[in-house]
PyMOL CGO cylinders between C-alpha atoms (Angstrom):
from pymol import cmd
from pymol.cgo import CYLINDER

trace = [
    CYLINDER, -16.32, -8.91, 13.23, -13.29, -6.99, 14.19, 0.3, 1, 1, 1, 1, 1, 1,
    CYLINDER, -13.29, -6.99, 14.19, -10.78, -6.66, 11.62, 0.3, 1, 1, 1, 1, 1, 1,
    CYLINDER, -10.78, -6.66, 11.62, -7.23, -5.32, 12.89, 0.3, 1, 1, 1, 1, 1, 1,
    CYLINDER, -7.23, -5.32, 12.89, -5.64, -2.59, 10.62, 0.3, 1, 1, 1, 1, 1, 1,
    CYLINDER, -5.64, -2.59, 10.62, -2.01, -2.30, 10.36, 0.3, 1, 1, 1, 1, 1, 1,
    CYLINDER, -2.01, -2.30, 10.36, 0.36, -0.05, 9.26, 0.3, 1, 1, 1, 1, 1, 1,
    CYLINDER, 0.36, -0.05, 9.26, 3.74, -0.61, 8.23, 0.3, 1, 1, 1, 1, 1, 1,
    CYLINDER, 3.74, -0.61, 8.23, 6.45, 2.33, 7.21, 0.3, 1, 1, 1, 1, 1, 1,
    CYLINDER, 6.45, 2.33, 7.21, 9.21, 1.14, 4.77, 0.3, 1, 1, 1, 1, 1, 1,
    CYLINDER, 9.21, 1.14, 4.77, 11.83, 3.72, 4.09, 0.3, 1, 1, 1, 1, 1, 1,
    CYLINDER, 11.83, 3.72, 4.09, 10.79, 5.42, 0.70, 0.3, 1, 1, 1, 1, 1, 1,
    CYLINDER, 10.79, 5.42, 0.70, 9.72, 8.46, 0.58, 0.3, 1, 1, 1, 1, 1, 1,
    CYLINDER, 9.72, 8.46, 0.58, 7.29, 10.41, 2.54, 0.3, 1, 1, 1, 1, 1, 1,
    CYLINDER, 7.29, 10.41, 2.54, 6.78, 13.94, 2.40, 0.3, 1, 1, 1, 1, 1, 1,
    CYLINDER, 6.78, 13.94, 2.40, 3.88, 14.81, 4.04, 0.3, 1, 1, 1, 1, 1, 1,
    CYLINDER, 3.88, 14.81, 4.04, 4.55, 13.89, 7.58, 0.3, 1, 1, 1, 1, 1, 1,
    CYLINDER, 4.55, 13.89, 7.58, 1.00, 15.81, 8.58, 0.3, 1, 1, 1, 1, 1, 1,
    CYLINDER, 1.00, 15.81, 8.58, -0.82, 12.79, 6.69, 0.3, 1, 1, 1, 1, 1, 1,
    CYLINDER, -0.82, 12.79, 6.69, 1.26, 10.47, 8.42, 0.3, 1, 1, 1, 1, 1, 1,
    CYLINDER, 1.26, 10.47, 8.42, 0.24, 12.08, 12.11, 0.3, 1, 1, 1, 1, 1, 1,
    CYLINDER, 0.24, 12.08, 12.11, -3.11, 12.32, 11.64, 0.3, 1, 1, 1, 1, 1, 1,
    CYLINDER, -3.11, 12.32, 11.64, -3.73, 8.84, 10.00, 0.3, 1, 1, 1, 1, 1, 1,
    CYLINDER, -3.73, 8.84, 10.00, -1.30, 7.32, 12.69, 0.3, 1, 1, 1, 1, 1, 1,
    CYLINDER, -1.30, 7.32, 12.69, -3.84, 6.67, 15.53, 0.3, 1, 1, 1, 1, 1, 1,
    CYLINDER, -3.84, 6.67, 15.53, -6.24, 4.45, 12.93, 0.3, 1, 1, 1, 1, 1, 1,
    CYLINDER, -6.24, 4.45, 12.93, -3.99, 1.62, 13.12, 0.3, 1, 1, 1, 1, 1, 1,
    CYLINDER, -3.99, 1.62, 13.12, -4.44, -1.48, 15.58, 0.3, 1, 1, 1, 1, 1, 1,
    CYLINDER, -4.44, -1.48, 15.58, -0.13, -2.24, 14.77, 0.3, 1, 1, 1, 1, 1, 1,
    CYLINDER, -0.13, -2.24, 14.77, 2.70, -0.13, 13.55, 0.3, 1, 1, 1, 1, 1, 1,
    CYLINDER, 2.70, -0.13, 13.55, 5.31, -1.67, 12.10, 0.3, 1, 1, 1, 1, 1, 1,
    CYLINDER, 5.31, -1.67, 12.10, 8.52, -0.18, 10.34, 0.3, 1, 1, 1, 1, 1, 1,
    CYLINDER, 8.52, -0.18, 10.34, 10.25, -1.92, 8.11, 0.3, 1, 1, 1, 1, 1, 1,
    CYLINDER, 10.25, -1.92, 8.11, 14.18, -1.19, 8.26, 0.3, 1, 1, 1, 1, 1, 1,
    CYLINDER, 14.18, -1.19, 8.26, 14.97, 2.38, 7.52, 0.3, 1, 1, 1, 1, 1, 1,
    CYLINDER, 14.97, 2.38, 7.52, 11.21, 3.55, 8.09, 0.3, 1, 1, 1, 1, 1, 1,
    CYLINDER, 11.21, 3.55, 8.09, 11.63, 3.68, 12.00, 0.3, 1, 1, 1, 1, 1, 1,
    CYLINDER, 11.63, 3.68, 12.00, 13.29, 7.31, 10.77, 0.3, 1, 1, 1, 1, 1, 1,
    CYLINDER, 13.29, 7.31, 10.77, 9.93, 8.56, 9.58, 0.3, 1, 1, 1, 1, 1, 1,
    CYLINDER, 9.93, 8.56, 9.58, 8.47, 7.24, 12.72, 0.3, 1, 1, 1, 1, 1, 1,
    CYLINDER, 8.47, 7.24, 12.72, 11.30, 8.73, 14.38, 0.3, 1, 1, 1, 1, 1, 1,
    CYLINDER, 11.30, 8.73, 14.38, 10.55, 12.14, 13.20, 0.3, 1, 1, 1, 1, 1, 1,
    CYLINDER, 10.55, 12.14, 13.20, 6.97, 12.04, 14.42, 0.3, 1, 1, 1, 1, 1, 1,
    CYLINDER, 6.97, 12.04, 14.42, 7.93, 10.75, 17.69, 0.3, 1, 1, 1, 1, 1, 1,
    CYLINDER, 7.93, 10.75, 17.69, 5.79, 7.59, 17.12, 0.3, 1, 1, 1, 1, 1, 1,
    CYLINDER, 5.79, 7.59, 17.12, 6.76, 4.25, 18.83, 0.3, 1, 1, 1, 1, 1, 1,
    CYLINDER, 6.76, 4.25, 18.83, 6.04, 2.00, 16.66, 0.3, 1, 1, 1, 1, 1, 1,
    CYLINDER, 6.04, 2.00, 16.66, 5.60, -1.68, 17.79, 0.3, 1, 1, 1, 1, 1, 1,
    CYLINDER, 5.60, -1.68, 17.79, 8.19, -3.31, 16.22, 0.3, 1, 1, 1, 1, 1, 1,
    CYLINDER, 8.19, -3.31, 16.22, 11.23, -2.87, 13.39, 0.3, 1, 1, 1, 1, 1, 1,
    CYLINDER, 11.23, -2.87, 13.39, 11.60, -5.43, 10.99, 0.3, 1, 1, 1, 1, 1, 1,
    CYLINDER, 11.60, -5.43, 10.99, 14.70, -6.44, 8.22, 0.3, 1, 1, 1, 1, 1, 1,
    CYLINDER, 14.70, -6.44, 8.22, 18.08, -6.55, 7.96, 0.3, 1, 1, 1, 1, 1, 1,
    CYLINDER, 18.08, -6.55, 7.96, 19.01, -3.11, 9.08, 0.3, 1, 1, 1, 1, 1, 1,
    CYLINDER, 19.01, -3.11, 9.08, 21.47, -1.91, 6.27, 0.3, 1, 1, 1, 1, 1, 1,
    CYLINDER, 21.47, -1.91, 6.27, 19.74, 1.33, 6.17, 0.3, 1, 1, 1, 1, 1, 1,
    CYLINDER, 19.74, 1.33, 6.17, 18.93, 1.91, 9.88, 0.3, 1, 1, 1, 1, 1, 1,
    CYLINDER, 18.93, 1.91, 9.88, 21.18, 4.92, 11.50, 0.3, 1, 1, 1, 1, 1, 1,
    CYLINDER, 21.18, 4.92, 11.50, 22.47, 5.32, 14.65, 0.3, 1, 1, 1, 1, 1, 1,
    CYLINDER, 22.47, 5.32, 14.65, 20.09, 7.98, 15.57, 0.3, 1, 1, 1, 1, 1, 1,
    CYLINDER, 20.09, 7.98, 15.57, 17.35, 5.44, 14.55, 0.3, 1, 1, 1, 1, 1, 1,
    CYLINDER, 17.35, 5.44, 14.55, 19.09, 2.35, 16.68, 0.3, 1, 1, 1, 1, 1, 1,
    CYLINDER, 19.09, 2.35, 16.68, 19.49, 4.51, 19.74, 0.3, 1, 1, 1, 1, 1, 1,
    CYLINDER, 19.49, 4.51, 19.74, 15.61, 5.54, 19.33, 0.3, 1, 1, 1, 1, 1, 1,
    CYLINDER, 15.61, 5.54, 19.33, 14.11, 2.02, 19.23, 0.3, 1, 1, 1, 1, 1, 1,
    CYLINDER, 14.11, 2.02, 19.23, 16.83, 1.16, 22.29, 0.3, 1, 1, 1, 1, 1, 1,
    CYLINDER, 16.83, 1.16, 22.29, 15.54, 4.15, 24.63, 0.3, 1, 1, 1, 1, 1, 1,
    CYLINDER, 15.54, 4.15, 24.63, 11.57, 3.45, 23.87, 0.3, 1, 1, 1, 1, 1, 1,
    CYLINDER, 11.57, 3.45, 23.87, 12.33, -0.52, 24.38, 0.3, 1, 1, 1, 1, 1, 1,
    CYLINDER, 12.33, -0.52, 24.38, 10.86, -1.30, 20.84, 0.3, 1, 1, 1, 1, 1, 1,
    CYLINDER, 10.86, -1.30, 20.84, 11.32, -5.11, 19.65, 0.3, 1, 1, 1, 1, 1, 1,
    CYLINDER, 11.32, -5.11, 19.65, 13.60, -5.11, 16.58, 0.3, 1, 1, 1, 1, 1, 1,
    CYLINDER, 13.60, -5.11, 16.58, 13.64, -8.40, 14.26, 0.3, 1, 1, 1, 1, 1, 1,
    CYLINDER, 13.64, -8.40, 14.26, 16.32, -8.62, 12.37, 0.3, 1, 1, 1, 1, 1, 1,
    CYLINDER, 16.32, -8.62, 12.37, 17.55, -10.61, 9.32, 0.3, 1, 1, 1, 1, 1, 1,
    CYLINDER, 17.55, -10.61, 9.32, 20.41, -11.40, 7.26, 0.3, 1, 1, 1, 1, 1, 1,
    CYLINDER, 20.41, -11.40, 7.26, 21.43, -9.04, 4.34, 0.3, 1, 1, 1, 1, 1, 1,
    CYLINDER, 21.43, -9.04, 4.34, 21.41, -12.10, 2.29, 0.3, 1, 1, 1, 1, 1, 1,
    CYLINDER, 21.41, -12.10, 2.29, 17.80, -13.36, 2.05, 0.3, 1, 1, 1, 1, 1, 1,
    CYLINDER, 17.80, -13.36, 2.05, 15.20, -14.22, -0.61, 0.3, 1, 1, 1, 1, 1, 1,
    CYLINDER, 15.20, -14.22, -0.61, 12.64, -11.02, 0.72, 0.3, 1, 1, 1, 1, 1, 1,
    CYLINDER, 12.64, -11.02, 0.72, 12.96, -7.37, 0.99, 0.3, 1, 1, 1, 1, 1, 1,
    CYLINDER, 12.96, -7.37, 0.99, 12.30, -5.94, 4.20, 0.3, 1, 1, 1, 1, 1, 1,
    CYLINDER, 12.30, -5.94, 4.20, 8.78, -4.57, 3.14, 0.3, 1, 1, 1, 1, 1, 1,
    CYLINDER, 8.78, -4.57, 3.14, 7.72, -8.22, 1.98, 0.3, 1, 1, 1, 1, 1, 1,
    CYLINDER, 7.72, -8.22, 1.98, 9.02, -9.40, 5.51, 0.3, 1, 1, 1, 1, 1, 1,
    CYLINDER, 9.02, -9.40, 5.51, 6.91, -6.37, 6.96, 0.3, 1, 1, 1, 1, 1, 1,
    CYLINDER, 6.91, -6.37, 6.96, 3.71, -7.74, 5.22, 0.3, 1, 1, 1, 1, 1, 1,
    CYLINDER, 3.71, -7.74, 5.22, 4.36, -11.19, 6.44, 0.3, 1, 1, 1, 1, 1, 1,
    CYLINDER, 4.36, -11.19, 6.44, 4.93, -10.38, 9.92, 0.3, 1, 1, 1, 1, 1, 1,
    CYLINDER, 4.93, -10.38, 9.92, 1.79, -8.25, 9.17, 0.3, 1, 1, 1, 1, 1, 1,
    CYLINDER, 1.79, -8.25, 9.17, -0.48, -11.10, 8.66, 0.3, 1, 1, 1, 1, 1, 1,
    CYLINDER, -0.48, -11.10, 8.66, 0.79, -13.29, 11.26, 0.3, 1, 1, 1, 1, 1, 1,
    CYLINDER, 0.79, -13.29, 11.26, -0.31, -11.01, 13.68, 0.3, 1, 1, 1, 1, 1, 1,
    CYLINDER, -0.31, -11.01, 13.68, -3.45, -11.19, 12.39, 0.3, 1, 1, 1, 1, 1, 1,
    CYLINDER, -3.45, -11.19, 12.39, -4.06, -7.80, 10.46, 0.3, 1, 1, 1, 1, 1, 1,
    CYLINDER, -4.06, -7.80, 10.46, -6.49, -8.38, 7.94, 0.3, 1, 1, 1, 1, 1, 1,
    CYLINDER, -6.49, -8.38, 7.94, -6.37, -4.20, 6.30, 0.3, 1, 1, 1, 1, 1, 1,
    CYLINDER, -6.37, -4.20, 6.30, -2.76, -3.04, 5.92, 0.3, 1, 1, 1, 1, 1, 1,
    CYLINDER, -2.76, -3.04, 5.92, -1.83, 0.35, 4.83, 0.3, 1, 1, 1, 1, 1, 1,
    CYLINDER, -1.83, 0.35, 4.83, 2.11, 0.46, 3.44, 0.3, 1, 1, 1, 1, 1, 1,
    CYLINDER, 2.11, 0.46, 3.44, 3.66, 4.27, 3.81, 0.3, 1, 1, 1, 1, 1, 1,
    CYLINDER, 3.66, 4.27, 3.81, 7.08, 4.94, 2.30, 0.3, 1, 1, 1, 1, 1, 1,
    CYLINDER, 7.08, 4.94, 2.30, 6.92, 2.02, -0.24, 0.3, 1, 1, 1, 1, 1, 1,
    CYLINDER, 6.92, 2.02, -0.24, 7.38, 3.80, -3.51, 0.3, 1, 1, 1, 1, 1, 1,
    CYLINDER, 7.38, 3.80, -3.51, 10.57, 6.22, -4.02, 0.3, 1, 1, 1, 1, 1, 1,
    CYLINDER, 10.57, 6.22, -4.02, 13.07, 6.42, -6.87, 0.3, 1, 1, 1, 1, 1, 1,
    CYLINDER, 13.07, 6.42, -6.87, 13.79, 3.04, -6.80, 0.3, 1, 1, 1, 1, 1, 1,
    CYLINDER, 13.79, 3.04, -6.80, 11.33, 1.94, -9.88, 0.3, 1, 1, 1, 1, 1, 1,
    CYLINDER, 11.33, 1.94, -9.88, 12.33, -2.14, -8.89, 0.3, 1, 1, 1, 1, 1, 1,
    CYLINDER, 12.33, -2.14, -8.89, 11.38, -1.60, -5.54, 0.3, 1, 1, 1, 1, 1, 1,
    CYLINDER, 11.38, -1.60, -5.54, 8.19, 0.27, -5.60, 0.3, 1, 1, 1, 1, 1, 1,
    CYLINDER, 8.19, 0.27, -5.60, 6.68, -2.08, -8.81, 0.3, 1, 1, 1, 1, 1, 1,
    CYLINDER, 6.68, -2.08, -8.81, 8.24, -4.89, -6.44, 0.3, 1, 1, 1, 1, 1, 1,
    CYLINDER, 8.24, -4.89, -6.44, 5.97, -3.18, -3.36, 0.3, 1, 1, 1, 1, 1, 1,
    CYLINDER, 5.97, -3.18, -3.36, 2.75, -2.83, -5.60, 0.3, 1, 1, 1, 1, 1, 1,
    CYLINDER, 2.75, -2.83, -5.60, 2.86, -6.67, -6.79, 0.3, 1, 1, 1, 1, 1, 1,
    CYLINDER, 2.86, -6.67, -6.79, 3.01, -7.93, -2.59, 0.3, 1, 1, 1, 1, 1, 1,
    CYLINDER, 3.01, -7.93, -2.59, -0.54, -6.28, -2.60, 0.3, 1, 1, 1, 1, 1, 1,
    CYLINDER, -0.54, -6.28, -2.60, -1.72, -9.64, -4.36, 0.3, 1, 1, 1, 1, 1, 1,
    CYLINDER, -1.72, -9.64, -4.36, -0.15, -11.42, -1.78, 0.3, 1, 1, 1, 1, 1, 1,
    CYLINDER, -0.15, -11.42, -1.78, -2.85, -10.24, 0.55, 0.3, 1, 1, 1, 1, 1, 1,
    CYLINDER, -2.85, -10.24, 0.55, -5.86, -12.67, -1.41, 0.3, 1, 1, 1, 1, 1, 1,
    CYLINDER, -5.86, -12.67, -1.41, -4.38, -15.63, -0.15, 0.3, 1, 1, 1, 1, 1, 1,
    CYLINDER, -4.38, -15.63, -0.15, -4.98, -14.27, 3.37, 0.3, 1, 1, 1, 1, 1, 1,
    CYLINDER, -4.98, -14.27, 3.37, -8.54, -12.86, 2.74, 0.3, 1, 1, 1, 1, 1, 1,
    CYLINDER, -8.54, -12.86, 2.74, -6.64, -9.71, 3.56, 0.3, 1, 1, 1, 1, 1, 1,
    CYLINDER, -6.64, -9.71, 3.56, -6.79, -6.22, 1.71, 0.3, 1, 1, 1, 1, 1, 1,
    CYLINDER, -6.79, -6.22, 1.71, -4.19, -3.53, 1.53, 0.3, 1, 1, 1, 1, 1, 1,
    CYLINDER, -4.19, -3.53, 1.53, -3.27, -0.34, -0.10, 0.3, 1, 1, 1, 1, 1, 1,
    CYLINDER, -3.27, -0.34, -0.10, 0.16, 1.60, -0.74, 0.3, 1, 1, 1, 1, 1, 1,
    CYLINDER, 0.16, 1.60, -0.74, 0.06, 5.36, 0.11, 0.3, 1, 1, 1, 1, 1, 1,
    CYLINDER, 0.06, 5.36, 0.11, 2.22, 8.54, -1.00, 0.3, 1, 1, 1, 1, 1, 1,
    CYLINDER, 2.22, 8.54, -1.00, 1.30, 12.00, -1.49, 0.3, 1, 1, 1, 1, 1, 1,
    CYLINDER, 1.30, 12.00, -1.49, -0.28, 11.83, -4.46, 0.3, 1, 1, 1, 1, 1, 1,
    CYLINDER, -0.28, 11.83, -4.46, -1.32, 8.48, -4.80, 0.3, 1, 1, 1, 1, 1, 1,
    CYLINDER, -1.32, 8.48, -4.80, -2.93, 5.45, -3.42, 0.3, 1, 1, 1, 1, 1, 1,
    CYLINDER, -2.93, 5.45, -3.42, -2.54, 2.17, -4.71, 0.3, 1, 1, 1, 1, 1, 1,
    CYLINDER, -2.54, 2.17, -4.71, -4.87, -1.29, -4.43, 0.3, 1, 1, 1, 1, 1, 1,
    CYLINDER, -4.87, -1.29, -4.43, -4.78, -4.64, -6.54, 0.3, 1, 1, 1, 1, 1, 1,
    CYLINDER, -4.78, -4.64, -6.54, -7.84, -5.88, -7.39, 0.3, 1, 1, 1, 1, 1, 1,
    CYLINDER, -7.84, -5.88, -7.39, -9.54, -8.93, -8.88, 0.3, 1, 1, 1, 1, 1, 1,
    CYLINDER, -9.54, -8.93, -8.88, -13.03, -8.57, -7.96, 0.3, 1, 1, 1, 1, 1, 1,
    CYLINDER, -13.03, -8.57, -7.96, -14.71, -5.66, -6.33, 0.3, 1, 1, 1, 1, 1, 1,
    CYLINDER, -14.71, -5.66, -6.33, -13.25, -1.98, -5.17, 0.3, 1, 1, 1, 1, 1, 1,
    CYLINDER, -13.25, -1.98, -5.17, -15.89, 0.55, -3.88, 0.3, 1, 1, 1, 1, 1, 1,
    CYLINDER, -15.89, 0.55, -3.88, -14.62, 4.63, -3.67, 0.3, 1, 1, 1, 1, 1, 1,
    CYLINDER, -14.62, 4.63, -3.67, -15.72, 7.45, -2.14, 0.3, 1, 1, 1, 1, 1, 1,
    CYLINDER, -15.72, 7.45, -2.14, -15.23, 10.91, -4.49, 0.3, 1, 1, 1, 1, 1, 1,
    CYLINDER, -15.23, 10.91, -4.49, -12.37, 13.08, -4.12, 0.3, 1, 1, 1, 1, 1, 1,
    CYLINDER, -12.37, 13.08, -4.12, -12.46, 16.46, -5.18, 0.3, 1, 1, 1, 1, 1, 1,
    CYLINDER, -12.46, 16.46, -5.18, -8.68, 16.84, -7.61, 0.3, 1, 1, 1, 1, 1, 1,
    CYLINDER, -8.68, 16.84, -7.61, -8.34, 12.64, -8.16, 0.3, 1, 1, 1, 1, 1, 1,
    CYLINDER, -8.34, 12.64, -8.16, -8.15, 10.68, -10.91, 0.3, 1, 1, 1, 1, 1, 1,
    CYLINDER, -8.15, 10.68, -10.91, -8.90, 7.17, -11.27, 0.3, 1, 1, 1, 1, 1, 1,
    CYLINDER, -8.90, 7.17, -11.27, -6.99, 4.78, -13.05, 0.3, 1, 1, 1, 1, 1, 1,
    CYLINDER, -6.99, 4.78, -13.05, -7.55, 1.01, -13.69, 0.3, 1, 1, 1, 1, 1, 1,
    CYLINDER, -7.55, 1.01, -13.69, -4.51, -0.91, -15.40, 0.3, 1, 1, 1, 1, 1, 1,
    CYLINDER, -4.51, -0.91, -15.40, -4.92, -4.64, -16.84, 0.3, 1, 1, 1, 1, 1, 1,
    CYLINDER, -4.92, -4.64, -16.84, -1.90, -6.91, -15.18, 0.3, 1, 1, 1, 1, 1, 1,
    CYLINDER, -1.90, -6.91, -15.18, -3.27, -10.09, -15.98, 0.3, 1, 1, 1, 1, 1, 1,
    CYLINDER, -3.27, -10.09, -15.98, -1.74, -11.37, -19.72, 0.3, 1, 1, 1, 1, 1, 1,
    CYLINDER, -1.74, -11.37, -19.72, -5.13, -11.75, -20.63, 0.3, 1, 1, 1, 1, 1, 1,
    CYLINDER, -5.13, -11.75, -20.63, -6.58, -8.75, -19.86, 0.3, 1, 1, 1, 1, 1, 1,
    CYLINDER, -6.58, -8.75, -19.86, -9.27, -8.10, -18.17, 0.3, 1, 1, 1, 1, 1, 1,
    CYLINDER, -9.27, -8.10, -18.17, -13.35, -7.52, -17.74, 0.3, 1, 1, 1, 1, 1, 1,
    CYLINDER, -13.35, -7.52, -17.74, -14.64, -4.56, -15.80, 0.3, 1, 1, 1, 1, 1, 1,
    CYLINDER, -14.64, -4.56, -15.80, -17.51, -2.35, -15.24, 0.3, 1, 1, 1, 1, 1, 1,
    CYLINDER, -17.51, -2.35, -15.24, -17.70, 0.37, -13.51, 0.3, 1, 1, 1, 1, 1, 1,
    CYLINDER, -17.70, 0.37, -13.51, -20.41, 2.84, -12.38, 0.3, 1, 1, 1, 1, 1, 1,
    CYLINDER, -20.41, 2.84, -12.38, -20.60, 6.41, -10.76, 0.3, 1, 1, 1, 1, 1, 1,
    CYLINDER, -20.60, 6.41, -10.76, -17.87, 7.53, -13.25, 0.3, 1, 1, 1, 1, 1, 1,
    CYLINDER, -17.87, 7.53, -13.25, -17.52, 10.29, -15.89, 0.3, 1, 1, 1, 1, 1, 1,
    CYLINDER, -17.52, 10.29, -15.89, -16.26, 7.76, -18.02, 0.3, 1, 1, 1, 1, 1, 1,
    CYLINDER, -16.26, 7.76, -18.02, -18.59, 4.33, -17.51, 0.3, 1, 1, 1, 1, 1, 1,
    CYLINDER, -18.59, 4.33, -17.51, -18.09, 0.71, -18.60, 0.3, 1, 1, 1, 1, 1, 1,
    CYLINDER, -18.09, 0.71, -18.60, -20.30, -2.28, -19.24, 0.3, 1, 1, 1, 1, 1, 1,
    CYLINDER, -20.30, -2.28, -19.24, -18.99, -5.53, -18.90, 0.3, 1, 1, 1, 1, 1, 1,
    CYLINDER, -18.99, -5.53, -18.90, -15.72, -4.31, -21.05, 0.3, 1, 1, 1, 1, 1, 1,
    CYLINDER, -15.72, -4.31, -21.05, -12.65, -6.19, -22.19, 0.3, 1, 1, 1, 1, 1, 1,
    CYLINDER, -12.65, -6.19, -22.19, -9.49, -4.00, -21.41, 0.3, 1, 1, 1, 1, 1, 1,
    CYLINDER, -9.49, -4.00, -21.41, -6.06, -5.88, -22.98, 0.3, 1, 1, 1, 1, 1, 1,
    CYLINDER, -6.06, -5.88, -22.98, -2.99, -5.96, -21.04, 0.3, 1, 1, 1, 1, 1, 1,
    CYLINDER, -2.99, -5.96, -21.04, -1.34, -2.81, -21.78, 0.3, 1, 1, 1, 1, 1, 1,
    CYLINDER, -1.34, -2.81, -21.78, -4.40, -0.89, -22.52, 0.3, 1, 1, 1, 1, 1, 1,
    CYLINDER, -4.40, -0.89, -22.52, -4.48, 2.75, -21.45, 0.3, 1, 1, 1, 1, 1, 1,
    CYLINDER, -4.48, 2.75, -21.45, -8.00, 3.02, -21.66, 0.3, 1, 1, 1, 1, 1, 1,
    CYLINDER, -8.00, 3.02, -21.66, -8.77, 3.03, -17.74, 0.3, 1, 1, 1, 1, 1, 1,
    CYLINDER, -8.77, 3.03, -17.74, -6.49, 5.95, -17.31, 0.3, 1, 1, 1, 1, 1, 1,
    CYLINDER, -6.49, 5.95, -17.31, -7.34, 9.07, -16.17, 0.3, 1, 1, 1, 1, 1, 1,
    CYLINDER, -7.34, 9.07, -16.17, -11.34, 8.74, -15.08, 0.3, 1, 1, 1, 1, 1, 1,
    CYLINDER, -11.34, 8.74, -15.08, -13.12, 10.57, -12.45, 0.3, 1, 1, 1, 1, 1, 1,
    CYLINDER, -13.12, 10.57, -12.45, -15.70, 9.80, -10.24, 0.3, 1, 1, 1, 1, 1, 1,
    CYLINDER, -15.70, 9.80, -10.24, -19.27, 11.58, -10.36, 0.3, 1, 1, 1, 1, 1, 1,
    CYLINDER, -19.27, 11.58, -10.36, -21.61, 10.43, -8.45, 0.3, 1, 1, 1, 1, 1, 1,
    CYLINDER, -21.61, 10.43, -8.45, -20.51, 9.72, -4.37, 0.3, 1, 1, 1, 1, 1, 1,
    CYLINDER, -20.51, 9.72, -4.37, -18.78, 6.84, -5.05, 0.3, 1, 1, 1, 1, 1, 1,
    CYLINDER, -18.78, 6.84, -5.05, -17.46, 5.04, -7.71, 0.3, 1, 1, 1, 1, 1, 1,
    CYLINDER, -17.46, 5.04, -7.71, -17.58, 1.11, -7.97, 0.3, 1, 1, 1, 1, 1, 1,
    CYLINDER, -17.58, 1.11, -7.97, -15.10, -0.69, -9.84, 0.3, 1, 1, 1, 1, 1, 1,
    CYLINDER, -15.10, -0.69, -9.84, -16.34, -4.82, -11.03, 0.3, 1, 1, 1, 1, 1, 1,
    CYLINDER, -16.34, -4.82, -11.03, -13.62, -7.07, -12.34, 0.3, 1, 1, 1, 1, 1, 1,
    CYLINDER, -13.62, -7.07, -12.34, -15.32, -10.33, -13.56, 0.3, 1, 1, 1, 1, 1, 1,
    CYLINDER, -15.32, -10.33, -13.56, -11.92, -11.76, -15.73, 0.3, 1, 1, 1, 1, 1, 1,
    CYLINDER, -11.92, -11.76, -15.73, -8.54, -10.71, -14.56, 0.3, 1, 1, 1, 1, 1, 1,
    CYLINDER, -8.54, -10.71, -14.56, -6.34, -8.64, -12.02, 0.3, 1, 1, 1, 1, 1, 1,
    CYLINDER, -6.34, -8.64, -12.02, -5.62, -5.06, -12.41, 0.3, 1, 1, 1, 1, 1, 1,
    CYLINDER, -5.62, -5.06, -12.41, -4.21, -2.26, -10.11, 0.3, 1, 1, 1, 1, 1, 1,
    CYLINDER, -4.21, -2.26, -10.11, -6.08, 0.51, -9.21, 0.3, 1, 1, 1, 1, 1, 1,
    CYLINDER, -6.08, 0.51, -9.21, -4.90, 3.77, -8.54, 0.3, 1, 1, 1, 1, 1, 1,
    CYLINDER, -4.90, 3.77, -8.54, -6.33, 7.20, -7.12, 0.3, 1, 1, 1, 1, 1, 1,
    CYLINDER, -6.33, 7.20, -7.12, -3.53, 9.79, -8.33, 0.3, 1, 1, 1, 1, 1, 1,
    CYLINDER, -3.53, 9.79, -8.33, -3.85, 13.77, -7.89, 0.3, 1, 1, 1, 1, 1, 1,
    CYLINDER, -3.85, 13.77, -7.89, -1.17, 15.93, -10.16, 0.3, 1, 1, 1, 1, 1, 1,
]
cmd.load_cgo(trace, "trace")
């Protein structure tokens, strides 16, 4: 079965624009979300459609999506979602069942722990997703996560569910056996993977997922 991939581009940070280009042509939809069209912008990538309520859109940006005809959505300042979470919705109306979110982290610490948490969102859609910045990439997970080695990553699993959870994992320097990890625990921080891949089993409990290089 087909399964659409999206991508949406909120308006965080992204420094590597040469991950951006050559990732860009993987993705069945592109979506930015406000003040992302400006990364798209600087690629000189239509995406196909802007999203939210525009209070950090420029000019330059407006004029953009108005000479390459691109459909722009927008909502009130006032309203009960940020423009990333109305990005993911959108997201899985269309039908996109594997959504990658670029520019969702930054220096706002509210947003970007706001951004991780819509990642659980995703179950209730039998959809998966991932955030993505330059040194990291994100997932939620409350079953099963498979990952292929990278040379320079770390792996780190943290407990979000209050009480805790159970995990084993295999192909690591570090393995675990059907181990209870408290909320708050540090001790899924900083692993590696081995072997070619690394498999990550949650049997109790939710718990985010990270591959991080320093």
């Amino acid at each position: 079965m087909l399964i659409l991939k999206g991508l949406i581009i909120s308006s965080g940070d992204v420094k590597n624009y040469r991950n951006l280009s050559e990732t860009i042509n993987k993705y069945d939809f592109i979506l930015c979300a406000d003040g992302g069209l400006r990364h798209a912008q600087y690629l000189g990538i239509k995406p196909n459609a802007v999203i939210g309520d525009f209070d950090s859109i420029s000019k330059e940006s407006s004029e953009f999506a108005d000479e390459h005809n691109i459909p722009m959505f927008k909502f009130p300042i006032e309203k009960d979602e940020t423009d990333t979470e109305l990005a993911l919705k959108f997201m899985l109306e269309k039908g996109c069942k594997d959504i990658t979110l670029l520019g969702a982290t930054g220096s706002r610490v509210d947003h970007t722990l706001a951004n991780i948490f819509l990642l659980k969102n995703l179950f209730a859609y039998n959809a998966i997703g991932k955030i993505v910045n330059d040194n990291n990439i994100i997932y939620f997970v409350n079953d099963k996560l498979e990952l292929k080695k990278k040379e320079e990553y770390y792996i780190s699993i943290i407990p979000i569910s209050t009480g805790g959870i159970t995990v084993s994992i295999e192909g690591f320097y570090y393995p675990l056996n059907n181990v209870e990890m408290q909320f708050g625990s540090t001790l899924g921080v900083s692993n590696k993977i081995i072997d070619d891949q690394g498999i990550i089993k949650i049997t109790k409990g939710q718990a985010i997922v990270i591959e991080a290089k320093d």
